[in-house]
ROMI-894075 format. One record per residue: residue in one letter; residue number from 1; x, y, z of N, C-alpha, C in turn. Coordinates in nm, 4 decimals. Layout:
N
SITE   rest    nr     n_east    n_north       n_up    ca_east   ca_north      ca_up     c_east    c_north       c_up
SITE      a   NUM          X          Y          Z          X          Y          Z          X          Y          Z
...
This chain:
141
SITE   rest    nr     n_east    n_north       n_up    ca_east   ca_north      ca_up     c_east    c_north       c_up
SITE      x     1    -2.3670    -0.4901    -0.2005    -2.2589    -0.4153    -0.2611    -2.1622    -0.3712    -0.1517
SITE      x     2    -2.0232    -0.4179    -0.1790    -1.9415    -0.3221    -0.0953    -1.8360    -0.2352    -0.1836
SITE      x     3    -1.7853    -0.1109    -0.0949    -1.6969    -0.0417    -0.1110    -1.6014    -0.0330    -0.0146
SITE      x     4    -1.5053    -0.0326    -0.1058    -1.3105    -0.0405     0.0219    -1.2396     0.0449    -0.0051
SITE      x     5    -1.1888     0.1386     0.0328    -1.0808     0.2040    -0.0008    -0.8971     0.1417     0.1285
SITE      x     6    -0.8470     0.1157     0.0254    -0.7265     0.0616     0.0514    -0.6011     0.1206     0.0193
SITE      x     7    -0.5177     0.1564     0.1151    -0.4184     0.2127     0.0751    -0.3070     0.1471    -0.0282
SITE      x     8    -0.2351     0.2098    -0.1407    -0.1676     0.0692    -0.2286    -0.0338     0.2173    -0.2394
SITE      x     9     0.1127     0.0659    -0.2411     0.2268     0.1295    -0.2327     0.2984     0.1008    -0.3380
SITE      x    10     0.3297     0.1980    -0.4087     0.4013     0.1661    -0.5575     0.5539     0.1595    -0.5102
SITE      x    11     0.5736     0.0679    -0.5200     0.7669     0.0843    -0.5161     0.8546     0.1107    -0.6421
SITE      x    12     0.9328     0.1066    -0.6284     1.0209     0.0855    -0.7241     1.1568    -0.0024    -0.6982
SITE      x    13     1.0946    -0.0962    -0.7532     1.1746    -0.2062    -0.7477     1.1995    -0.3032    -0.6216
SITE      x    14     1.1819    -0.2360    -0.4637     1.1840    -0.2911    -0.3449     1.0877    -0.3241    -0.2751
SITE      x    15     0.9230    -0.3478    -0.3031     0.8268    -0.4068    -0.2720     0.8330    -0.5241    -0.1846
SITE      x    16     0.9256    -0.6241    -0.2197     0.9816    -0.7771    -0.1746     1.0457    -0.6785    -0.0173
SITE      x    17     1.1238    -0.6524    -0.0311     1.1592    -0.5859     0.0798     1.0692    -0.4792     0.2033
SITE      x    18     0.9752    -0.4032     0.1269     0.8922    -0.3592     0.2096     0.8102    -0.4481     0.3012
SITE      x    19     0.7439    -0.5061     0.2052     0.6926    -0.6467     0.2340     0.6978    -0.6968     0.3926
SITE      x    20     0.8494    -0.7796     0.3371     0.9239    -0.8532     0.4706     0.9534    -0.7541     0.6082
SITE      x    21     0.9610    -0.5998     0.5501     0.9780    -0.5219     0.6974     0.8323    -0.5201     0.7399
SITE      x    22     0.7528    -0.4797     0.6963     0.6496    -0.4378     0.7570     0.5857    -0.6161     0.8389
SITE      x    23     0.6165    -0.7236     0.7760     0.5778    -0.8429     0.7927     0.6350    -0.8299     0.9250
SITE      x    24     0.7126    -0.7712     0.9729     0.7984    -0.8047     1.0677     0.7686    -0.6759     1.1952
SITE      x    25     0.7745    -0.5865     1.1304     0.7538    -0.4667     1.1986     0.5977    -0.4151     1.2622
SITE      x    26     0.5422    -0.5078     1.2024     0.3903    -0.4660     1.1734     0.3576    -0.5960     1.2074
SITE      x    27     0.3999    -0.7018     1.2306     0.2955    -0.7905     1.2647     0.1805    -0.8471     1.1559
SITE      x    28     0.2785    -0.8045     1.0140     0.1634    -0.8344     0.9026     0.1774    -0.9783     0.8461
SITE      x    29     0.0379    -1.0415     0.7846     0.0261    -1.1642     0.7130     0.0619    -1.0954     0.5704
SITE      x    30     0.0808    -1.1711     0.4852     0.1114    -1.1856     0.3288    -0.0308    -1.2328     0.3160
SITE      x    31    -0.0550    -1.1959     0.2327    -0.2462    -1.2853     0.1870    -0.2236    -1.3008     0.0512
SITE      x    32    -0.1447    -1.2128    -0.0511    -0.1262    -1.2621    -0.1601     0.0066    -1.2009    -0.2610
SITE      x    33     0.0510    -1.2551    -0.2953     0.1779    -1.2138    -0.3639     0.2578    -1.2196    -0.5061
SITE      x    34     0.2208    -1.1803    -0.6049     0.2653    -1.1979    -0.7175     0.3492    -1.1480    -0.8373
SITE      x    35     0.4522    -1.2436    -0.8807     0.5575    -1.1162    -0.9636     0.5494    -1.1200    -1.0746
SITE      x    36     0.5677    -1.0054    -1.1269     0.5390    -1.0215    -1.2962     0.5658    -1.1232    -1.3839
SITE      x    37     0.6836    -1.1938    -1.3322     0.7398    -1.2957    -1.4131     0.6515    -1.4192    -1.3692
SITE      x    38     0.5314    -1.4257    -1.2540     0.4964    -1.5084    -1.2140     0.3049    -1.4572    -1.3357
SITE      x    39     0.3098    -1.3670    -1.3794     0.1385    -1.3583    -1.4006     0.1362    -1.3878    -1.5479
SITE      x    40     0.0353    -1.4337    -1.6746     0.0390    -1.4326    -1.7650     0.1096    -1.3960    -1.8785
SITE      x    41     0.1877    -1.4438    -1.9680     0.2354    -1.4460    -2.0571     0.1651    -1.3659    -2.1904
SITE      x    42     0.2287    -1.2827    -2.2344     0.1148    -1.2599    -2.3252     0.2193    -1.1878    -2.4119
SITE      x    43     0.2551    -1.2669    -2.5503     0.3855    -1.3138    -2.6603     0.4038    -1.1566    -2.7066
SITE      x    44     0.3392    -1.0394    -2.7212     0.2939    -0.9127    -2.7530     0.4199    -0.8401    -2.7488
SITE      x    45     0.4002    -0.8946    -2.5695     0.4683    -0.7697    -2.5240     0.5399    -0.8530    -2.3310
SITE      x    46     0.6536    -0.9634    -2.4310     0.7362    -1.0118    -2.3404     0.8192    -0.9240    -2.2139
SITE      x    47     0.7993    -1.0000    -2.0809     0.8355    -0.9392    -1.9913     0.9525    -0.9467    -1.9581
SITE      x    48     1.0763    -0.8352    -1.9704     1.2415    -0.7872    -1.9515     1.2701    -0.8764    -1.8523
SITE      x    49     1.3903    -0.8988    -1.8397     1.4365    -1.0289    -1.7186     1.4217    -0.9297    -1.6035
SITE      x    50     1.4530    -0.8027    -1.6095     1.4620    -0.7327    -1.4362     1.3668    -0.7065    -1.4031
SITE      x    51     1.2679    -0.7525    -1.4675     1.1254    -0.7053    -1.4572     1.0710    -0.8251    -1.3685
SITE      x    52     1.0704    -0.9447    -1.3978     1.0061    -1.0529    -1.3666     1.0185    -1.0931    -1.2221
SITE      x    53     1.1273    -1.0456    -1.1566     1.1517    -1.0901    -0.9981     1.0399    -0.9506    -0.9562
SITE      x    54     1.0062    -0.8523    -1.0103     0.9643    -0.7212    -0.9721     0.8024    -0.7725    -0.9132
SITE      x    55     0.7221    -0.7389    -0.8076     0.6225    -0.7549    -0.7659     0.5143    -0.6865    -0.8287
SITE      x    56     0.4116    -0.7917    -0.8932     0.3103    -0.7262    -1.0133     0.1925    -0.6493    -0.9070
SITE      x    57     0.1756    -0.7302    -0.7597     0.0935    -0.7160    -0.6994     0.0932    -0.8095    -0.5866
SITE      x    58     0.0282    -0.7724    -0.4426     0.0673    -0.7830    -0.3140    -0.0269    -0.7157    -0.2266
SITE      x    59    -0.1044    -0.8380    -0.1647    -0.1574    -0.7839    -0.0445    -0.1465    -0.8124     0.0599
SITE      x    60    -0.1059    -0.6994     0.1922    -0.0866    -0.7929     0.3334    -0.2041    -0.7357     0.4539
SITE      x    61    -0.2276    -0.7822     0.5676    -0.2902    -0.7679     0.6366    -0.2260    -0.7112     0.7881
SITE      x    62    -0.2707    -0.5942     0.8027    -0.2235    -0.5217     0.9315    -0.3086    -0.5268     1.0426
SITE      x    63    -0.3256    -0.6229     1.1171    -0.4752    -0.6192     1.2153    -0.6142    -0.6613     1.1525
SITE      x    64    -0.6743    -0.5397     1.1379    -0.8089    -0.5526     1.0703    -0.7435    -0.4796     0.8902
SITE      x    65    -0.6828    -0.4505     0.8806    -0.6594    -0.3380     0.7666    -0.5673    -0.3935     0.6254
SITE      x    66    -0.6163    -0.3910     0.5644    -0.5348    -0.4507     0.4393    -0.4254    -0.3391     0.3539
SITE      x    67    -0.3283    -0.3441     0.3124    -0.2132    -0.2798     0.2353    -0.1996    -0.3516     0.1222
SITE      x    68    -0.1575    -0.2805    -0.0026    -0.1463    -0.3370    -0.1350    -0.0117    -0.2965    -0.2242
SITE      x    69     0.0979    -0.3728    -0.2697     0.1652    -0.3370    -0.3156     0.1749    -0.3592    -0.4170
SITE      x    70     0.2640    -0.2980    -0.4957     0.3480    -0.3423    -0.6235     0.4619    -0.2787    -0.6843
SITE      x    71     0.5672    -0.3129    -0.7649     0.6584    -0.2249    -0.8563     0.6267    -0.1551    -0.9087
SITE      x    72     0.6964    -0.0796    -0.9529     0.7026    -0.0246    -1.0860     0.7580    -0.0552    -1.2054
SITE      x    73     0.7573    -0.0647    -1.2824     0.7950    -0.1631    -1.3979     0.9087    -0.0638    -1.4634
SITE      x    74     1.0060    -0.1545    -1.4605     1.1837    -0.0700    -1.5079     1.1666     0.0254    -1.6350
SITE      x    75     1.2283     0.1165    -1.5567     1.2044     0.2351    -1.6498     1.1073     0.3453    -1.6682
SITE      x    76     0.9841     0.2653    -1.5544     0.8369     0.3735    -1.5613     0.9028     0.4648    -1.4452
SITE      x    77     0.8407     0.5656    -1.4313     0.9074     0.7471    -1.3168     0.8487     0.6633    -1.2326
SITE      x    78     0.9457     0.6885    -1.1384     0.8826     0.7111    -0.9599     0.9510     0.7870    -0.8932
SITE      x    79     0.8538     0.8297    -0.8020     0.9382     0.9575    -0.6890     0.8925     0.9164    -0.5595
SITE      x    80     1.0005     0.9319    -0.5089     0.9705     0.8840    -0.3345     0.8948     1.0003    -0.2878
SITE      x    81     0.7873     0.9289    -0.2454     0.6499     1.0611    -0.1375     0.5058     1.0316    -0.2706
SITE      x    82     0.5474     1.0372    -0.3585     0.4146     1.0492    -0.4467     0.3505     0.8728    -0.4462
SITE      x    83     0.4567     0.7521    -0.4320     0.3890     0.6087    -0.4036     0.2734     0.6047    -0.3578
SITE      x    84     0.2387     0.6386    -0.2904     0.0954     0.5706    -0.2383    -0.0706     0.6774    -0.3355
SITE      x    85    -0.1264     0.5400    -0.3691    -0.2684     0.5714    -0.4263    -0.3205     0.4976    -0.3429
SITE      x    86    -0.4681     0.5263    -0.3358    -0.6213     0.4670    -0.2956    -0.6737     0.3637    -0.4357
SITE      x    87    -0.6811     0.2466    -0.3245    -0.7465     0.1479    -0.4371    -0.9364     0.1621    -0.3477
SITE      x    88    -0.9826     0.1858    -0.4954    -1.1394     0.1849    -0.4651    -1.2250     0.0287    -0.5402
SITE      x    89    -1.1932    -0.0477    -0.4164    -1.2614    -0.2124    -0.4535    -1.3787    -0.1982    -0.4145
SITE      x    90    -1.4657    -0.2494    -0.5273    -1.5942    -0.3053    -0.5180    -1.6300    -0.3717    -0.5987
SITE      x    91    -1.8037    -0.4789    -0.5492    -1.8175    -0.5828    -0.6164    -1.8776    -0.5525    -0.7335
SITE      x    92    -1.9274    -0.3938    -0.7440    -2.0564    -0.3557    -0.8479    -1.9996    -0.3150    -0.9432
SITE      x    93    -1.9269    -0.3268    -1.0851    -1.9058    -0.3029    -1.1653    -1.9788    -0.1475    -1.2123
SITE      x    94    -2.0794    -0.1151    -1.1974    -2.1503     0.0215    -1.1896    -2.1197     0.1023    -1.1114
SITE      x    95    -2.0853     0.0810    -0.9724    -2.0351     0.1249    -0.9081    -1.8940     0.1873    -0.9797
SITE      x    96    -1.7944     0.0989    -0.9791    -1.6880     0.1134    -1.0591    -1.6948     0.2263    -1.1533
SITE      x    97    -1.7433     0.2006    -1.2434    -1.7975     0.3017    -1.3685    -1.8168     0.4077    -1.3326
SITE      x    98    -1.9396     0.4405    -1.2292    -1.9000     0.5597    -1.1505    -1.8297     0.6412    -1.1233
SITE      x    99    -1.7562     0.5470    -1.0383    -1.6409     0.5985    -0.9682    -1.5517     0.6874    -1.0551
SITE      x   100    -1.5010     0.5753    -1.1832    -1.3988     0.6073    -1.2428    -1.4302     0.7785    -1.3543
SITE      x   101    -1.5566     0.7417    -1.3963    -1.6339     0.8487    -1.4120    -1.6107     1.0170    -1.4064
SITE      x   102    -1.6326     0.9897    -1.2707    -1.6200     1.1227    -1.1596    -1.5070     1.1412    -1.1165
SITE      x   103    -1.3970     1.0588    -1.1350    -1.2606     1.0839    -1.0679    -1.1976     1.1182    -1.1970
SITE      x   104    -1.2135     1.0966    -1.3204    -1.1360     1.1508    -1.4403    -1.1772     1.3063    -1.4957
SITE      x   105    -1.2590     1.3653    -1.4220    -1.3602     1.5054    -1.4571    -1.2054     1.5808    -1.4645
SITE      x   106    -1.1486     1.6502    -1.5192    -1.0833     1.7100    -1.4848    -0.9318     1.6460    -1.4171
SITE      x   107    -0.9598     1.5556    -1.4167    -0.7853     1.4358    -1.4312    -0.7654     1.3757    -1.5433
SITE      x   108    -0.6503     1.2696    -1.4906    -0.5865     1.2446    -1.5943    -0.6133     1.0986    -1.6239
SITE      x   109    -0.6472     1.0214    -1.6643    -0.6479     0.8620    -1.7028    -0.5333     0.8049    -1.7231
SITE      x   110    -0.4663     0.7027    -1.6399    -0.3376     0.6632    -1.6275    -0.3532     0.5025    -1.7170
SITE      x   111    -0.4753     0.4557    -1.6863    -0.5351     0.3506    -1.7254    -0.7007     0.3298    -1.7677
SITE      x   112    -0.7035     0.3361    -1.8932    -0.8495     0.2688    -1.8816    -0.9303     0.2209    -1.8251
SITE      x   113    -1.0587     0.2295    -1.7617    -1.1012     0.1594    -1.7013    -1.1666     0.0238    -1.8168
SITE      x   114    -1.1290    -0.1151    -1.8083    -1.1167    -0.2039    -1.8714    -1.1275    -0.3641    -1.8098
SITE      x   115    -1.1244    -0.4578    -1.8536    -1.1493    -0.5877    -1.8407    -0.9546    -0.6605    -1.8243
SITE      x   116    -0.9194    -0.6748    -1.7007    -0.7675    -0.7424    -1.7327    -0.8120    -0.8818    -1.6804
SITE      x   117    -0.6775    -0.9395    -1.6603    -0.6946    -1.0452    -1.6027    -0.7517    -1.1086    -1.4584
SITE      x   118    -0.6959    -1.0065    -1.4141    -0.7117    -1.0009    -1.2855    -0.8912    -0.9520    -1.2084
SITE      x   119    -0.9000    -0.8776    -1.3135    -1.0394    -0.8023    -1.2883    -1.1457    -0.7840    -1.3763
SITE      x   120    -1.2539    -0.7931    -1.2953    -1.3687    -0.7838    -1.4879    -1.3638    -0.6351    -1.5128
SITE      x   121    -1.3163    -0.4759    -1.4020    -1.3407    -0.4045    -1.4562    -1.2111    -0.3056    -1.4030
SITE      x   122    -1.1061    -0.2933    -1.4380    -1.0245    -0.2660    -1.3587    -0.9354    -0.1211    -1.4342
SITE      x   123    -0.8677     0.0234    -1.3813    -0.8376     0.1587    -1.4313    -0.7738     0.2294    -1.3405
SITE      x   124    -0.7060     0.3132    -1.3845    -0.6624     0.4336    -1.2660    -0.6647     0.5863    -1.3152
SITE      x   125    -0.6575     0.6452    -1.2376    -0.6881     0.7677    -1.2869    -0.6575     0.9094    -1.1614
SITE      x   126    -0.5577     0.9976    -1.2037    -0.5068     1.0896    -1.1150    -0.6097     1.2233    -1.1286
SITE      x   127    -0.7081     1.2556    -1.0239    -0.7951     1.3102    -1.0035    -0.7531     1.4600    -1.0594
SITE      x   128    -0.8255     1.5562    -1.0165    -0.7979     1.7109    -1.0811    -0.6739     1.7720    -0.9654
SITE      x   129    -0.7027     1.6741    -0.8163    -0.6578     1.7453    -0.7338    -0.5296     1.6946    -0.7154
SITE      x   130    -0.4400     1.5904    -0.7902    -0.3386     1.5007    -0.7781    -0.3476     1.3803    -0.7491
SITE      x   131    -0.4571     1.3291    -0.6992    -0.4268     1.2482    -0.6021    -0.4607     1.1057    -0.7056
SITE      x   132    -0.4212     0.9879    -0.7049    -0.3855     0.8887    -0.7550    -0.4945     0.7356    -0.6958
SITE      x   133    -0.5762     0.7136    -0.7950    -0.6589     0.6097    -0.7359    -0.7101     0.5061    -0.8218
SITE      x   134    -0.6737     0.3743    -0.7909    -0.7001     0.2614    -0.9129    -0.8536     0.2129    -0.8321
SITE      x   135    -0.9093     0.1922    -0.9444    -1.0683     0.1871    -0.9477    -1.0704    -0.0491    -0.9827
SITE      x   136    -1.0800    -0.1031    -0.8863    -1.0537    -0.2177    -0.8658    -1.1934    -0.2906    -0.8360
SITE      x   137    -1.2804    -0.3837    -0.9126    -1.3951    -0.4344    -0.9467    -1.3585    -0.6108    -0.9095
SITE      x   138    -1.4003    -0.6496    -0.8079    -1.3707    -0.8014    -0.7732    -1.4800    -0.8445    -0.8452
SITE      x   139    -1.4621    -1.0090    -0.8266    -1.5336    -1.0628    -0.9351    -1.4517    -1.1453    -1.0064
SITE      x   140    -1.5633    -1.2487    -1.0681    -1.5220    -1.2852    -1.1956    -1.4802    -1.2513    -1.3270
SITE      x   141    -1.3985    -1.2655    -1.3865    -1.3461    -1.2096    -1.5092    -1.3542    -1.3256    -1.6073
């Protein structure tokens, strides 16, 4: 079993751009990169054209240390200083459960913890004390 905690940067709207500075500034690799208009289709609940260049998700590599980005999706609040949450990856789905568990006591559930595409068990949830952390389960889905 492992556990990661990873720092993840919500932008709004300039992710693509953070990206390329820090790529540059930082000496960082891209390891993975994807924009909304690039991830599953799903007829429900079609994705807005300004939406689709917007970064669904993004990971780069700083040395030994990984960073995680993404947008915010047009129209959702953002405030500059509050962006950054803790992503808590692990392989144990129980683990997960846990986690998410004990971090909603007295917070708020931003997301279900649930089955997406991306993840077999994947949620977020803003603790009692503010603080902002998506609960991220690798694996098969």
């Amino acid at each position: 079993m492992t556990v990661r905690l990873i720092p993840y940067l919500v932008m709004d709207g300039n992710a693509k751009e953070a990206i390329e500075f820090y790529e540059k500034a930082l000496d960082a690799q891209v390891l993975f990169s994807q924009t909304f208009g690039e991830g599953p289709e799903n007829p429900d609940y079609p994705i807005p054209e300004d939406a689709k260049g917007r970064i669904m998700h993004a990971t780069i590599k700083v040395g030994e240390t990984e960073l995680m980005f993404s947008d915010t999706f047009p129209g959702q609040e953002h405030q500059n200083g509050s962006q950054v949450t803790i992503c808590i990856s692990t392989d144990d789905a129980g683990k997960s459960k846990k986690f998410f568990d004990a971090l909603q006591q007295e917070g708020q559930v931003t997301m279900p913890l649930q089955e997406t595409f991306f993840s077999p068990l994947y949620g977020s949830v803003t603790d009692k004390f503010g603080v902002s952390f998506q609960i991220y389960t690798e694996g098969e889905h």
